[in-house]
N, C-alpha and C positions, 0 to 999 in steps of 0.2 A: 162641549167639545166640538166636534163637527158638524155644521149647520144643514140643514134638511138638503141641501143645495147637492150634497158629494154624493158623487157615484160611489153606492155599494158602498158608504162607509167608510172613504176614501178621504183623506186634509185634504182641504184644498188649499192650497197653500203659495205665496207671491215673494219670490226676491226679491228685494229692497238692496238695489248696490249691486253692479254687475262688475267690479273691476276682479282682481285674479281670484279672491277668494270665494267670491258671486260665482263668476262661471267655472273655476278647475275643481272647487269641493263638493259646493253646494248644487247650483244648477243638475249637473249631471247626475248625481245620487239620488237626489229628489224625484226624477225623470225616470229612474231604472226601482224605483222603488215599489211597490206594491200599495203601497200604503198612502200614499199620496199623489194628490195632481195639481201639479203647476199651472195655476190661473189665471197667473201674470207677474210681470216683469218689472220694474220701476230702476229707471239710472238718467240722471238729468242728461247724460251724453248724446244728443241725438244723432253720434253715427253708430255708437251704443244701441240705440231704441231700432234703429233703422235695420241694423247687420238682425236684430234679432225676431224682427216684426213677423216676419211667417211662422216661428216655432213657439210662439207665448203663451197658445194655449185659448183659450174662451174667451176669457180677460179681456187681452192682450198687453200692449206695453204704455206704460204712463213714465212721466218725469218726474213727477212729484206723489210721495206717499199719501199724503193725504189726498189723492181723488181714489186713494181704497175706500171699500167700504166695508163693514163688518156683516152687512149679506151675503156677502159675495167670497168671503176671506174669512178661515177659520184659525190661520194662523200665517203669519208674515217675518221669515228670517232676514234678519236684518244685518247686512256683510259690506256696509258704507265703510267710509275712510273713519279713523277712530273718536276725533272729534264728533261726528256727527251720532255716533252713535246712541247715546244718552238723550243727545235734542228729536231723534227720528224716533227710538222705542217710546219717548214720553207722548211722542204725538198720534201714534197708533193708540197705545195703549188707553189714552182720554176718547179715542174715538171706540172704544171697545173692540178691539181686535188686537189677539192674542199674539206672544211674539216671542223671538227663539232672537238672543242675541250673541252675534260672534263676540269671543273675548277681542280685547278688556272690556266686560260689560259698561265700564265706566271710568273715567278718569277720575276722579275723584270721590271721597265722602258725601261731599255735597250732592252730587250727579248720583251715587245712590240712594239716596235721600226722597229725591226728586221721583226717583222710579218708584219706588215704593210707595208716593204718593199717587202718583200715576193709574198704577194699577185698582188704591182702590177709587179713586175716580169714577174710571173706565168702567170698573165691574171684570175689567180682563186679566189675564194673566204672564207673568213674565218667565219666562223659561230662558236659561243660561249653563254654562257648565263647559268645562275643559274635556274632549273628545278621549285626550290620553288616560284621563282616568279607567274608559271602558277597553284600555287593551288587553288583549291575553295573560303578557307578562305581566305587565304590571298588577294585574288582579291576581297573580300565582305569588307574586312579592307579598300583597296585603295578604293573602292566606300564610303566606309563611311566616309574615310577621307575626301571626298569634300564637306560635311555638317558640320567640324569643324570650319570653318573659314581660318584664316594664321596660317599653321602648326607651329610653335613655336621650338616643343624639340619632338624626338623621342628615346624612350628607347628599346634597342634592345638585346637579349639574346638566346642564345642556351647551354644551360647550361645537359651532362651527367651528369650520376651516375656512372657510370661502363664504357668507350666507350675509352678509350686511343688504337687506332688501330695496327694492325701489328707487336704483339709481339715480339720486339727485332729488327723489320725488317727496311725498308726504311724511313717508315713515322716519327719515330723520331731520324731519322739523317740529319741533315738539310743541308748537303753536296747532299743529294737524294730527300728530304722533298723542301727544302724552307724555312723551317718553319713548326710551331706547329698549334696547334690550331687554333694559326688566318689566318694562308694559308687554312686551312683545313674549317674548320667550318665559320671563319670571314667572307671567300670569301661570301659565301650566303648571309650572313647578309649584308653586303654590298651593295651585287646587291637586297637587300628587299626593302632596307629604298630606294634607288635612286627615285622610284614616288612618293615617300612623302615628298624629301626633295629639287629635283631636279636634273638635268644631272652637274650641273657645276662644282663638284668635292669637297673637303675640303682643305680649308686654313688655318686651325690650329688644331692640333693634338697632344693628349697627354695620354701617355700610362703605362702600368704596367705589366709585364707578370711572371708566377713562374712555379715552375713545381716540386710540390708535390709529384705528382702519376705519373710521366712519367716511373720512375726505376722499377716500383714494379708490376708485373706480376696480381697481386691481382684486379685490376683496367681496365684489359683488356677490350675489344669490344669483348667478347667469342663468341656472337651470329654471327659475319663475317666469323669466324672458330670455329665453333665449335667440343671442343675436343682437339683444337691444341695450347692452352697456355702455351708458353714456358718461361723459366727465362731469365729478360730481361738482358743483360749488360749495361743498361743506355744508353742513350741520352743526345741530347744536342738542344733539343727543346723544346718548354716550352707547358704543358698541358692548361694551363688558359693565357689569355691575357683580359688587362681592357682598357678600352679606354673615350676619350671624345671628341668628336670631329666639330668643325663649319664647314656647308659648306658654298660655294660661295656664299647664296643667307642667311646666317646668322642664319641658323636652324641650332641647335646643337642635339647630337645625343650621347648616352651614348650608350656604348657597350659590350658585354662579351661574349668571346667564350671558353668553357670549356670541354675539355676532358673527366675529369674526378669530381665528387665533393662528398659530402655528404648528398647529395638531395638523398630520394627515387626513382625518377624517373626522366626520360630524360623531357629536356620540352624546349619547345622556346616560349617566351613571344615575342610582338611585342605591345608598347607602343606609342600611338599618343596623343601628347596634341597641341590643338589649340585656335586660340581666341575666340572661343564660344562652345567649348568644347574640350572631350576626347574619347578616344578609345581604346580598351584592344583587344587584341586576345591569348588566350594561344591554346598552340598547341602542338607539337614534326615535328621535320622537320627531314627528312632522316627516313632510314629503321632497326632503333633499336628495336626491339619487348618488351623492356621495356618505352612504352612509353603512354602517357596520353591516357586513354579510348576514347577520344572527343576531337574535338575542338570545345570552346565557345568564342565567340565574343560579346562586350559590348558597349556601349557609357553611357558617362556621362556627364549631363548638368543642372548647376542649382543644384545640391545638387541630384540628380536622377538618378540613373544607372539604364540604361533599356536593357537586353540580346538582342541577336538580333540570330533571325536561322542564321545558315549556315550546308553545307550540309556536310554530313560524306562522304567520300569518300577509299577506299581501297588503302593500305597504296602504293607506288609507281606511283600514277594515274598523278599527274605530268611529269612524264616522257613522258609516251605514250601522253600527249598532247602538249607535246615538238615536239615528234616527228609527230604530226599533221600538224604542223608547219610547220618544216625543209623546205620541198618541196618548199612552197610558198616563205620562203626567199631565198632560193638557185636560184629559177629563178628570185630574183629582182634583175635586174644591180645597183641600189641605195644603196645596202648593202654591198660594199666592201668598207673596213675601218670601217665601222662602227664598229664592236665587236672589231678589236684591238683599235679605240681610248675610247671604253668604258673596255676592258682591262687593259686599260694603268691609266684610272681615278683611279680602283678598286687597281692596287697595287702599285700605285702611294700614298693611303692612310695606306697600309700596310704598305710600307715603312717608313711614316713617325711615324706610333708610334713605330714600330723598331726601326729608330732613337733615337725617344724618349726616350723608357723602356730601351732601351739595348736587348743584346741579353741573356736569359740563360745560365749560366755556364755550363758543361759536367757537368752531375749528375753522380753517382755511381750506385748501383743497391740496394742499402738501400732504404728501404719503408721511405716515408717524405722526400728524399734528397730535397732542395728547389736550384731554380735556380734563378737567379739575378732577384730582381726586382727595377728598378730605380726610379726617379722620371723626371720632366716633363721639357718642355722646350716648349718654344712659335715657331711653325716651320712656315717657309719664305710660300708664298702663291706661290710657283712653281708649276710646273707640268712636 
């Protein structure tokens, strides 16, 4: 775990990527935390390195990960653009220093492959994981789900108003991206439904994906940058992806991750039906300020919906109890491998409604361009 180096037993711990997720999530948590001390900085932007050079810590600020060193570094979160993700944790990781990766841990099967090798390389360890699984609500849903009976079908949703991110920039070029929406947003939902439907992954998957609002500036996430919405040149990612999909253990699961739509406001619904009942949670997931006042939680049974409390929490509180966390799994020897082969489940299902839908056409920069949307095909139970 933490090297003879920390204060009091303290991470010492180095951002890797300072662009919005580096500095509005991570940075500042890390900094107010207890638990940890930031001992440097790493962003090839040298007005980036510059604006931050007085506040980096002992460290200070580097361009490139590799001048870390695993003396000096007990663990390094990693919040690069999503391509680089895979190529940055594998190079830590061979350098033995431990590492906390923002989703999507990986774009591909291959790329979690690759980590998994990595780690044992290295001797270090990969730590990953969707923040929204540690919220209130949704922890008071998996509780209630074990008074429905045999979970059945889960209906899962994150559906913007306004949220298409990064005007013009990485997130929808899928050469940088990955993918749209469903790298973006799907990943969570993903790793939602996994305790309500099981770890064994899905054996058939069938998808839809378009992209309406990708081209048109009109649709941005403004509240990321605000002030700074530019005219897009199009993309070739898709904003909405739909999904249906079986897992291993024969619970199907409906799904939709959308960037952008005609709803008033952002919202994530989370749908549980079992055999002696149901469960609703509506909510908003992530840090859009147009988002549901509350979240409420239901069950119904027998013709009777009865609400259930749960508690309001200020909007980000997932995080810091992520980072509660960290510590305890970085000193378990039991956790290497774990997050890449639950990596690998997660975009191993990507994959196949990819497969599926197809990929979106390159849109133009016409409001409405629409990008391909296919139809379905019965996919092999691989992994």
């Amino acid at each position: 775990m933490a090297g003879p180096g920390c204060d009091a037993g303290r991470v010492r711990v180095a951002v890797v990527g300072l662009g919005w997720a580096g500095r509005s999530i991570w940075l500042p948590r890390l900094r107010e935390h207890p638990g940890y001390e930031v001992v440097a900085l790493v962003d090839p932007d040298p007005a980036i390195r510059a604006e931050l050079d007085t506040t980096a810590g002992p460290g200070g600020v580097f361009a490139r990960p590799d001048e870390l060193s695993r003396h000096d570094v007990d663990l390094a979160v990693v919040a690069v653009p999503n391509h680089l993700h895979c190529p940055v944790a594998v190079g830590l990781l061979e350098a033995g220093i431990p590492v906390f990766v923002e989703k999507p841990v990986c774009l591909s099967t291959a790329e979690a492959d690759r980590l998994a090798v990595a780690e044992r390389a290295g001797g270090a360890v990969l730590l990953a994981g969707s923040a929204a699984c540690l919220r209130a609500d949704l922890r008071a849903l998996y509780t209630l789900a074990g008074q429905l009976g045999t979970i059945r079908h889960v209906d899962v949703s994150w559906v913007r108003a306004h949220g298409v991110p990064d005007a013009g920039g990485w997130f929808t070029r899928r050469d940088l991206a990955g993918g749209g929406a469903l790298v973006d947003l799907g990943w969570h939902l993903l790793d939602a439904v996994v305790p309500l439907v099981g770890p064994g992954g899905f054996v058939d998957a069938v998808g839809t994906v378009s992209g309406d609002f990708v081209a048109d500036a009109a649709w941005s996430a403004v509240w990321r940058h605000p002030g700074s919405v530019a005219a897009r040149s199009g993309g070739d990612v898709e904003d909405t992806a739909r999904a249906f999909l079986v897992s291993a253990d024969g619970v199907s699961v409906t799904l939709r991750a959308s960037w952008a739509s005609h709803e008033p406001l952002d919202a994530t619904v989370i749908r549980v039906e079992g055999s002696t009942g149901s469960a609703q949670l509506d909510c908003t997931f992530g840090f859009s300020p147009n988002r549901r006042p509350a979240s409420s939680l239901s069950w119904t049974r027998a013709g009777t919906t009865t609400p259930v409390d749960v508690a309001t929490e200020p909007v980000g509180t997932e995080y810091r109890r992520q980072l509660d966390e960290l510590p305890v799994l970085l000193a378990d020897p039991d956790r290497r491998g774990v997050a890449a082969a639950q990596a690998r489940s997660t975009i191993a299902a990507i994959e196949r409604i990819y497969d599926s839908a197809g990929r979106p056409a390159p849109v133009s920069g016409q409001p409405g361009a629409r990008g391909r949307a296919t139809v379905t095909g019965r996919l092999a139970a691989t992994s």
